[in-house]
KERO-492805 format. One record per atom (N, C-alpha, C): atom name; x, y, z. Coordinates in steps of 0.2 Angstrom, whole numbers. Atoms other than C-alpha are relative to their C-alpha. Layout:
N
   atom       u       v       w
     CA       X       Y       Z
...
//
This chain:
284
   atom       u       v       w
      N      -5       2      -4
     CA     -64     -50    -105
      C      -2       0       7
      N       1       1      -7
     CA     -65     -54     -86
      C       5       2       5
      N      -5      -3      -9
     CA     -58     -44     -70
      C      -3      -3       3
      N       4       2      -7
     CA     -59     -53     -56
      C       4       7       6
      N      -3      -4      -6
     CA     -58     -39     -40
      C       0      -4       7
      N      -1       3      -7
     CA     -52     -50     -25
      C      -1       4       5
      N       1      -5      -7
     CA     -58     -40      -8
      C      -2      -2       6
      N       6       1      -4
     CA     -63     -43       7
      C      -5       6       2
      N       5      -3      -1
     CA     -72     -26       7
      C      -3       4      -7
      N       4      -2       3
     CA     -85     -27      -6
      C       0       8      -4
      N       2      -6      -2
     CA     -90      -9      -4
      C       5       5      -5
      N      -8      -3      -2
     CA     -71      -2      -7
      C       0       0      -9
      N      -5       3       6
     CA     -70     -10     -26
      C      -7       3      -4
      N       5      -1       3
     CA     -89      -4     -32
      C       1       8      -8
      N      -2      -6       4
     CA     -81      12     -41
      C       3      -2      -5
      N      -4       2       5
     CA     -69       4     -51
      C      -3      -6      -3
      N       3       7       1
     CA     -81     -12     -54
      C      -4       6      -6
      N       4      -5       5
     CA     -93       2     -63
      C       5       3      -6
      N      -6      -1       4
     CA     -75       9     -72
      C      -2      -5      -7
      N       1       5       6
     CA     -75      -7     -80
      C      -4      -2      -4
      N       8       4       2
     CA     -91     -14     -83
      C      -3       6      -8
      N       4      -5       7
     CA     -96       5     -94
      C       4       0      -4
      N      -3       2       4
     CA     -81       0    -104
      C       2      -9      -5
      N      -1       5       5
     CA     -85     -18    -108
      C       0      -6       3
      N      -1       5      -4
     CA     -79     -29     -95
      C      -5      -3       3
      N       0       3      -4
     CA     -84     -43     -87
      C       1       0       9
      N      -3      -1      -8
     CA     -82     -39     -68
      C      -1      -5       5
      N       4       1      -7
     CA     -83     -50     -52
      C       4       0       3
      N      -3      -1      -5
     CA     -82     -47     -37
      C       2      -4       5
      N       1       3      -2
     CA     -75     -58     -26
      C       2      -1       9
      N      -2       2      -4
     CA     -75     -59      -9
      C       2      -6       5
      N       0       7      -4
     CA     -73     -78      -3
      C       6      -3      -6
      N      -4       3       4
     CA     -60     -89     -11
      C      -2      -4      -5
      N       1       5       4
     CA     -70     -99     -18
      C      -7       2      -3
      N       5      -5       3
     CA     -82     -85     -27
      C       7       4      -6
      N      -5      -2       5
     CA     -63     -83     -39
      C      -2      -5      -6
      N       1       3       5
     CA     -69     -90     -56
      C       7      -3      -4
      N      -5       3       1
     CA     -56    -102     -65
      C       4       3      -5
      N      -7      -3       6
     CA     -49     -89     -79
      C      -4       8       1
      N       1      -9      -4
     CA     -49     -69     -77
      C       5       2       3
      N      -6      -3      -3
     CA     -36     -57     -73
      C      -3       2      10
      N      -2       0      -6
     CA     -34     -58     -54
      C       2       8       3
      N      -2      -5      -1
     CA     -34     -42     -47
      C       0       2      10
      N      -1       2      -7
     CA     -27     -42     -27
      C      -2       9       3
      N       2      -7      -4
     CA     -38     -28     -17
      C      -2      -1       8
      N       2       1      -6
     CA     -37     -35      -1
      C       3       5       4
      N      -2      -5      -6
     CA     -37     -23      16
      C       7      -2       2
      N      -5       1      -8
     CA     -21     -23      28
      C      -4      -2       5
      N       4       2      -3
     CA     -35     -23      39
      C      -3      -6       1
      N       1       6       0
     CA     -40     -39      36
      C       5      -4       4
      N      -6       4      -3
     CA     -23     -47      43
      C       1       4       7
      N       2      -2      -6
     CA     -28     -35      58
      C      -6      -3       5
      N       8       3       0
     CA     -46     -42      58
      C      -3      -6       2
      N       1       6       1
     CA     -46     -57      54
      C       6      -6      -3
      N      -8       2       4
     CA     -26     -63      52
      C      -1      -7      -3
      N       1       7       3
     CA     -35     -83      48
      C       0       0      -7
      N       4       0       8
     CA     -46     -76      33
      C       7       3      -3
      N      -2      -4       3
     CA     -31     -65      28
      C       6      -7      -1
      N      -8       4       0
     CA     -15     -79      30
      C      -6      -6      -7
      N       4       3       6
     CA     -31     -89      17
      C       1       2      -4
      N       1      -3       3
     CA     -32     -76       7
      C       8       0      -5
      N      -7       2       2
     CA     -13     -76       4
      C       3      -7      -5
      N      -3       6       1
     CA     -10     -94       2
      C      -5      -1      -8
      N       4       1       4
     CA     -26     -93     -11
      C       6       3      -6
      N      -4      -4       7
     CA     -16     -80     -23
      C       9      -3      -2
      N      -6       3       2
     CA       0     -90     -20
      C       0      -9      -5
      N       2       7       4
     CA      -9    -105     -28
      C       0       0      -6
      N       3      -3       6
     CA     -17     -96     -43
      C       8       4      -2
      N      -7      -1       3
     CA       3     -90     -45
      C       2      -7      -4
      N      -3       8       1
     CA      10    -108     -46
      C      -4      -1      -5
      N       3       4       6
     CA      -4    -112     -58
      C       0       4      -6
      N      -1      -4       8
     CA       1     -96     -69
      C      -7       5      -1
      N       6      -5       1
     CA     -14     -86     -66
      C       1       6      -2
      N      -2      -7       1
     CA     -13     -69     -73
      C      -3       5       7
      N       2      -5      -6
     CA     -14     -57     -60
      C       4       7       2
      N      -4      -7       0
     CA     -11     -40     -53
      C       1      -1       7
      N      -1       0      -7
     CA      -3     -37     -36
      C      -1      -7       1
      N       1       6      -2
     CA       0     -54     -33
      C       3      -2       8
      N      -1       1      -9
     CA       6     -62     -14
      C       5       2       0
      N      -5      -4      -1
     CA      24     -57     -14
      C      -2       7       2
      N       1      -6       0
     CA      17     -40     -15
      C      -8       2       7
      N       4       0      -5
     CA       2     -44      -3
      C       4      -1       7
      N      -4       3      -6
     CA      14     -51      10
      C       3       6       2
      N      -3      -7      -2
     CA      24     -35      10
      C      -3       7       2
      N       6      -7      -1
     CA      10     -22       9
      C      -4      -4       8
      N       4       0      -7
     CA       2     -31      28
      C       8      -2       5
      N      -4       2      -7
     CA      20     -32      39
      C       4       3      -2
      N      -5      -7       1
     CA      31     -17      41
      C       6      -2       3
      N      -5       2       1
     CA      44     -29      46
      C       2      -3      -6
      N      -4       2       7
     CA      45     -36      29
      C       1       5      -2
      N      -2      -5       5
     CA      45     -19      21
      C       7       2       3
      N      -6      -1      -1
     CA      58     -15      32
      C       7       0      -3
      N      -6       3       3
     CA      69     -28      26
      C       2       0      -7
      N       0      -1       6
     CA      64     -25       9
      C       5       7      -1
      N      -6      -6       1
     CA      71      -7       9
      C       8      -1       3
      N      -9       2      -1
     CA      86     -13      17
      C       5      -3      -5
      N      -2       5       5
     CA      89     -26       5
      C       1       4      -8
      N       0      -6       5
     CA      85     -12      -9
      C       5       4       1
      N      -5      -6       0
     CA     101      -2      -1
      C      -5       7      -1
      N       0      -7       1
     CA      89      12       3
      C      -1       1       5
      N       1      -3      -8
     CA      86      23      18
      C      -5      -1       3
      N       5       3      -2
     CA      74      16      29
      C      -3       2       9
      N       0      -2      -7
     CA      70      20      47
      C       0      -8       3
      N      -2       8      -1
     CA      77       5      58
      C      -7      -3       5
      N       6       1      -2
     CA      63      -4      62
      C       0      -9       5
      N       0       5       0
     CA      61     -20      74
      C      -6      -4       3
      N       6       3      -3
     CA      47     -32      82
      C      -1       5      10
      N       5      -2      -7
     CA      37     -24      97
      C      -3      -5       4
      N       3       5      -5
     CA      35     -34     113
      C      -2       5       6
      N       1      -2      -7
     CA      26     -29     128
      C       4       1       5
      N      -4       0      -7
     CA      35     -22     144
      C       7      -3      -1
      N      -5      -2       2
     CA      50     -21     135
      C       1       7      -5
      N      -2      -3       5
     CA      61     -10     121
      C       4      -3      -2
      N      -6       0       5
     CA      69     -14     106
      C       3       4      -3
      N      -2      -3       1
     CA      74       1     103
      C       2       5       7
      N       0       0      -5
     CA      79       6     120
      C       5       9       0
      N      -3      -5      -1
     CA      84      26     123
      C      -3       4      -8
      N       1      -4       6
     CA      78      31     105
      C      -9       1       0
      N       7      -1      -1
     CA      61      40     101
      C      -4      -5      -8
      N       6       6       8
     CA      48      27      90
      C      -6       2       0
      N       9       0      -1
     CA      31      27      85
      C       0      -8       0
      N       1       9      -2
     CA      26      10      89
      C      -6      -1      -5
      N       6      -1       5
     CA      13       5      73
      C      -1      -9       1
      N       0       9       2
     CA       6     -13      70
      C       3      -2      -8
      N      -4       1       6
     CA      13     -22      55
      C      -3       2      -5
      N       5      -1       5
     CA      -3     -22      46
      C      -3       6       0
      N       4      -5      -4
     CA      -8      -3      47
      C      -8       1      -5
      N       3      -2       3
     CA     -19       7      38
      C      -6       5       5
      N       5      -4      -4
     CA     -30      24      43
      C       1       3       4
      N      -2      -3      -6
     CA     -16      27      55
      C       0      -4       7
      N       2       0      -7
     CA     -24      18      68
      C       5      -4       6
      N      -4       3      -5
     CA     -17      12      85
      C       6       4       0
      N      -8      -2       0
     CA       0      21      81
      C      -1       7       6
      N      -3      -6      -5
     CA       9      31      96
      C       7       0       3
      N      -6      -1       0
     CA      24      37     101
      C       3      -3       5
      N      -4       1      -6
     CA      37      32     114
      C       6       4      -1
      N      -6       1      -3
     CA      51      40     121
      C       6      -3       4
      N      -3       4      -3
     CA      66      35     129
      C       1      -7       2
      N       2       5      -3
     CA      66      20     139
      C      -6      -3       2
      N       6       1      -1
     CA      48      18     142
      C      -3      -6      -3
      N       3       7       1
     CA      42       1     141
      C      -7      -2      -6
      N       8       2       3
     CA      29      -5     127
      C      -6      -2       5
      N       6       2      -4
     CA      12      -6     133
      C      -1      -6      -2
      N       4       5       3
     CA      -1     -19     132
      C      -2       1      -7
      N       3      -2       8
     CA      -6     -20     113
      C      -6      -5      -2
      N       5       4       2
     CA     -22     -26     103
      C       2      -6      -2
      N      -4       6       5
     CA     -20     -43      98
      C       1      -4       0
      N      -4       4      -2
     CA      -9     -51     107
      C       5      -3      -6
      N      -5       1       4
     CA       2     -62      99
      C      -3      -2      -6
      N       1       1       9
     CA      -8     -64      81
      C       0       6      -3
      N      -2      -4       6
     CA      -3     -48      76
      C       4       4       2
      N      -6      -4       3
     CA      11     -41      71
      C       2       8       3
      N       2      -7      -1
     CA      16     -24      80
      C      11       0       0
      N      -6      -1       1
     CA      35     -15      78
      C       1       7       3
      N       0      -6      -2
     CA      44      -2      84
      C       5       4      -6
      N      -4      -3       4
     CA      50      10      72
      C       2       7       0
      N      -5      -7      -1
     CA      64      25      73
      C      -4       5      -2
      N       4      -6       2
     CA      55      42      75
      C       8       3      -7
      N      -4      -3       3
     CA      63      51      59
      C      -4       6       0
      N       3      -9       2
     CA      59      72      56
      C       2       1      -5
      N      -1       0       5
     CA      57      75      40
      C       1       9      -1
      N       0      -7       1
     CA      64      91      35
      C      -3       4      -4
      N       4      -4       1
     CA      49      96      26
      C      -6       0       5
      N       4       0      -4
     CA      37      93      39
      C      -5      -4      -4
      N       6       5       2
     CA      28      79      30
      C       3      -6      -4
      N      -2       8       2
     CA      25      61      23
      C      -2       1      -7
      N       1       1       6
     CA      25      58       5
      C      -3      -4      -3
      N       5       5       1
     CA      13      46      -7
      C       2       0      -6
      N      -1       0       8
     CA      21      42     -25
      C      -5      -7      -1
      N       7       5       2
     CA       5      33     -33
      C       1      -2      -8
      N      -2       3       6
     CA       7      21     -46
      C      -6      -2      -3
      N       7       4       4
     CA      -5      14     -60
      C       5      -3      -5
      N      -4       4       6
     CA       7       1     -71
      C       6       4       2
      N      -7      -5      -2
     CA      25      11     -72
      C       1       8       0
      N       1     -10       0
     CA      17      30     -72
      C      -1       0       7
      N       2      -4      -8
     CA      18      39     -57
      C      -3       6      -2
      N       7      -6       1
     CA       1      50     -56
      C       2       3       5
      N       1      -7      -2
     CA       6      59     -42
      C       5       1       6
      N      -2       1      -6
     CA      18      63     -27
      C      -4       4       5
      N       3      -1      -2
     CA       6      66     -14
      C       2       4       6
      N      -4      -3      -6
     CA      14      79       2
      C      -4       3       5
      N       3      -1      -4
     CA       4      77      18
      C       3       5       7
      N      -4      -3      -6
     CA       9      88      33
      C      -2      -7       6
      N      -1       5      -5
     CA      14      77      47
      C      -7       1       7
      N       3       1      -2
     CA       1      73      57
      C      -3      -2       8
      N       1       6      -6
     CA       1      66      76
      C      -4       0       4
      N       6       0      -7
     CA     -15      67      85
      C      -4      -6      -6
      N       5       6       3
     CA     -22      52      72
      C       4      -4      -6
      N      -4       5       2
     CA      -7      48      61
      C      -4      -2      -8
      N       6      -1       3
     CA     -21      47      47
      C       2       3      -9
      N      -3      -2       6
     CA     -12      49      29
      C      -4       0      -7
      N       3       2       4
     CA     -24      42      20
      C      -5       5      -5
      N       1      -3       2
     CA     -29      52       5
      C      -8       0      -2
      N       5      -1      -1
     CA     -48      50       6
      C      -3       3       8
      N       2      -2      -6
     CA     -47      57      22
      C      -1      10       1
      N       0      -7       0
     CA     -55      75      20
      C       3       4       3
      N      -3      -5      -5
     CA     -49      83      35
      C       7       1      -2
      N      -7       0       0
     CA     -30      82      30
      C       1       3      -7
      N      -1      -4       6
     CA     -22      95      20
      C       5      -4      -5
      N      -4       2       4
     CA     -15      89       4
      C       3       3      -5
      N      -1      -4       5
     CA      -4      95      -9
      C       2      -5      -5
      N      -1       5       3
     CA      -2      84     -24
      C       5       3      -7
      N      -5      -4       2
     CA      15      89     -34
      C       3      -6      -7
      N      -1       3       5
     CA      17      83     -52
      C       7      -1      -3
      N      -7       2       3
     CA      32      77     -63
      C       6       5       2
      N      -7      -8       0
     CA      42      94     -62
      C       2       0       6
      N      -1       0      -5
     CA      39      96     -45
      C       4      -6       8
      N      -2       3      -4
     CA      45      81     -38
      C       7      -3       2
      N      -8       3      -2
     CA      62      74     -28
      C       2      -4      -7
      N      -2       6       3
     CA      70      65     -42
      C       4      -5       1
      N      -2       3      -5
     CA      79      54     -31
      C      -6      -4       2
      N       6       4      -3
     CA      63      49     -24
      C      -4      -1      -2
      N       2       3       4
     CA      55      46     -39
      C       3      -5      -2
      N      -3       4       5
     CA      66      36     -47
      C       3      -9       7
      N      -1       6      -7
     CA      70      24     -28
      C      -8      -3      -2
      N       7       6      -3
     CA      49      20     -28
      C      -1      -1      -7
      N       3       5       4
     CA      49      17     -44
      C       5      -8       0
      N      -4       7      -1
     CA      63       2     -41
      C      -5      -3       4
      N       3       3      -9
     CA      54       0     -22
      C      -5      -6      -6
      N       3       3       3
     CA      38      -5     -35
      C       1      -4      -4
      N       0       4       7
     CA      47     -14     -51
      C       1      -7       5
      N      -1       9      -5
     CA      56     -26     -35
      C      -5      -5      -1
      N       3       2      -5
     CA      42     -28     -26
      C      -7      -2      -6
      N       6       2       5
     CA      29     -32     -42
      C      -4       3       1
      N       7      -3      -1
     CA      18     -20     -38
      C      -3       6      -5
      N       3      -4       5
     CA       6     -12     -52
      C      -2       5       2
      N       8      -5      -5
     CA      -7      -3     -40
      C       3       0       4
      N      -3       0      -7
     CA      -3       6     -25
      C       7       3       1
      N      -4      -9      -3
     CA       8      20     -17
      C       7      -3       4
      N      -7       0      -4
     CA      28      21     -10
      C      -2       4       6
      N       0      -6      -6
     CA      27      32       6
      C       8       1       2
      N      -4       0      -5
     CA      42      40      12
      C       1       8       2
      N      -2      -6      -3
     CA      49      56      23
      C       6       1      -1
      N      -5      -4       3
     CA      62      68      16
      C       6       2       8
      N      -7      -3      -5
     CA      79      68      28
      C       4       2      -2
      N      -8      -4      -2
     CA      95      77      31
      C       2      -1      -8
      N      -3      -1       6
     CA     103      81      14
      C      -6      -2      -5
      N       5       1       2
     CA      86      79       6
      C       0      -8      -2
      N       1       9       2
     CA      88      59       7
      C      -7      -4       1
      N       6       2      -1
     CA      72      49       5
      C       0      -7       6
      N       0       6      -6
     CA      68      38      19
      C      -6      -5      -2
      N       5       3       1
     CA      57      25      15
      C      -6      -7       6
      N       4       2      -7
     CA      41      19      28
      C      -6      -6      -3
      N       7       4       0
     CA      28      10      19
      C      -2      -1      -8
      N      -2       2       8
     CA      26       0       2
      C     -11      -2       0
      N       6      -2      -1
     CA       5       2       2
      C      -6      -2      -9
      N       4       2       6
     CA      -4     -10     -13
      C      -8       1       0
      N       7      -4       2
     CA     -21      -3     -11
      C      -3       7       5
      N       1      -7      -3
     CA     -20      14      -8
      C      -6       4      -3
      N       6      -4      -1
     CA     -34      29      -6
      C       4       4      -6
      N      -3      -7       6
     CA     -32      40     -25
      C      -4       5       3
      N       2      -5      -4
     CA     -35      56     -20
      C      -4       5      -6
      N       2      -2       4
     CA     -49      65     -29
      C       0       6      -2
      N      -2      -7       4
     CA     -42      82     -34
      C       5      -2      -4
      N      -4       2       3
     CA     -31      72     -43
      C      -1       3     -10
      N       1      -4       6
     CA     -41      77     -59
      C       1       5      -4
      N      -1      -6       5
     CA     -37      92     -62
      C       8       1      -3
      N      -8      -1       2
     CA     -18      91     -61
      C       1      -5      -8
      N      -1       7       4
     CA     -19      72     -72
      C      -2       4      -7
      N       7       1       2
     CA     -35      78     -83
      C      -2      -6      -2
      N       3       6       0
     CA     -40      63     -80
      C      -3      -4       7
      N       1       2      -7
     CA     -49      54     -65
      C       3      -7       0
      N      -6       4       0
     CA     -35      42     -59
      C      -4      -6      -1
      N       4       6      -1
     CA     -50      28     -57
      C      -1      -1      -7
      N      -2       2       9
     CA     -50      29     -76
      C       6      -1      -3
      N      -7       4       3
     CA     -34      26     -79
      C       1      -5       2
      N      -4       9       0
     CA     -31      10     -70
      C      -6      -2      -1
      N       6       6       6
     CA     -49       3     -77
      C       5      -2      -5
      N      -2       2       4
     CA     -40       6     -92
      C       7      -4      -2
      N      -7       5      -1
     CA     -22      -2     -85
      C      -5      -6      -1
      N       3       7      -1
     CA     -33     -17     -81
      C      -3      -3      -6
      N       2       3       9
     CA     -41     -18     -98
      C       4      -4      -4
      N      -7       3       6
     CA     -23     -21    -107
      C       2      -2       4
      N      -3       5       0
     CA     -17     -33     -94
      C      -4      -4      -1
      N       4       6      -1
     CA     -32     -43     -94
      C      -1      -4      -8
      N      -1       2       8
     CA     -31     -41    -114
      C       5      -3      -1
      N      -8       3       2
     CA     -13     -45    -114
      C      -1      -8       2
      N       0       9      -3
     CA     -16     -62    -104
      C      -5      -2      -3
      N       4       4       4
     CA     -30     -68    -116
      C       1       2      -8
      N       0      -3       5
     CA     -25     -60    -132
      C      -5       4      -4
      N       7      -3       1
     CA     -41     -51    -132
      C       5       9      -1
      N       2      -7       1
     CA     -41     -31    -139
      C      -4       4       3
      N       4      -5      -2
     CA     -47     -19    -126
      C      -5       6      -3
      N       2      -4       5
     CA     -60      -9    -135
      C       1      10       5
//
């Protein structure tokens, strides 16, 4: 059977490309739109960055997976769920629209505020890594931002989370492998679970809010998302706040010991029985 791993960074997809391949699969990889072969489960691993980087190649890349829907292509993370993982105003509205607690979030303009007297971080729509994110108090004006007007920047309501941290519930199909609890961060903003430096604790089935289980796993059934991590900060009456809806997040590798299993082995093996399911093939 045939994976295809959609990417613009090659490099990123090599691990899981090997996953598959030592159990059978077909893999390619495809970075260009027109390196998607005509049948193969479709598997969406495009950066955020991209839509930072290159917002042309990225609104392409979008339009491509909305094609390959319309024609019934089997696929994982398909565009609905790309569109919402690069603009932290669509997630916004998403969680609004989900009736679940969200921090009020609106468009960032220069030498203005849209949240005027309240404290924000100001993030671009498209994140990832952290980067660029910084605070504003008060009244103080947005600065100049990278960009200009092709990309997406927002301001959104500081919340303080009364554990002093941001959370990571990481999915592979409808299992949650793991609630992930980073300590808040602000000199890089930087949550990303491949990032050594950053202390993390990763808290299994028993240990997790049940509440805020049970919200990311709707956030994800919504929003189609197979792959890829809910984020949100724990407030006032331990209600979950939800920030960021995250289809190609970093698994974090001490995960094996709590799973026993390396998560990268598991979503090979997700990937085998959807790609099995859409051709009637039997993953061995």
């Amino acid at each position: 059977m045939r994976v295809i791993l959609f990417t613009d960074i090659p490099v990123w997809v090599r691990p899981l490309a090997g996953k598959l391949e030592a159990r059978g699969a077909e893999v390619v990889t495809a970075a260009a739109v027109e390196d998607v072969p005509d049948d193969g489960l479709i598997v969406n691993r495009i950066s955020t960055l991209l839509f930072r980087k290159q917002p042309e190649m990225g609104a392409d890349f979008l339009a491509a997976l909305e094609g390959w829907e319309r024609e019934g292509r089997a696929m994982v993370n398909g565009p609905r769920v790309l569109a919402l993982g690069v603009s932290k105003l669509a997630q916004a509205g998403f969680f609004e629209d989900a009736a679940l607690a969200t921090p009020r979030t609106m468009r960032a303009e220069p030498g203005k505020r849209a949240l005027p007297g309240r404290r924000v971080l100001v993030k671009p729509g498209a994140g990832g890594f952290g980067k660029d994110i910084f605070e504003l108090d008060g009244d103080r004006a947005v600065p100049p931002l990278r960009g200009g007007d092709a990309v997406e920047w927002v301001e959104q309501e500081h919340v303080a989370p009364v554990d002093g941290a941001v959370h990571r519930v990481e999915f592979v199909g409808d299992t949650i492998l793991y609630d992930a609890c980073s300590g808040i961060r602000t000199q890089d903003y930087n949550y990303c679970l491949a990032n050594t430096e950053a202390e993390v604790e990763l808290r299994p089935e028993a240990e997790r809010l049940p509440l805020a289980a049970s919200q990311a796993r709707m956030v994800a059934r919504k929003a189609g998302m197979e792959l890829g991590a809910v984020e949100y900060l724990v407030g006032e009456g331990r209600v979950p706040h939800f920030i960021d809806l995250n289809p190609v997040s970093s698994l974090h590798p001490g995960a094996v010991t709590m799973l026993g299993a390396d998560p990268l082995d598991l979503t090979a093996e997700f990937l085998l029985r959807r790609a099995g399911a859409s051709t009637g093939e039997v993953p061995q």
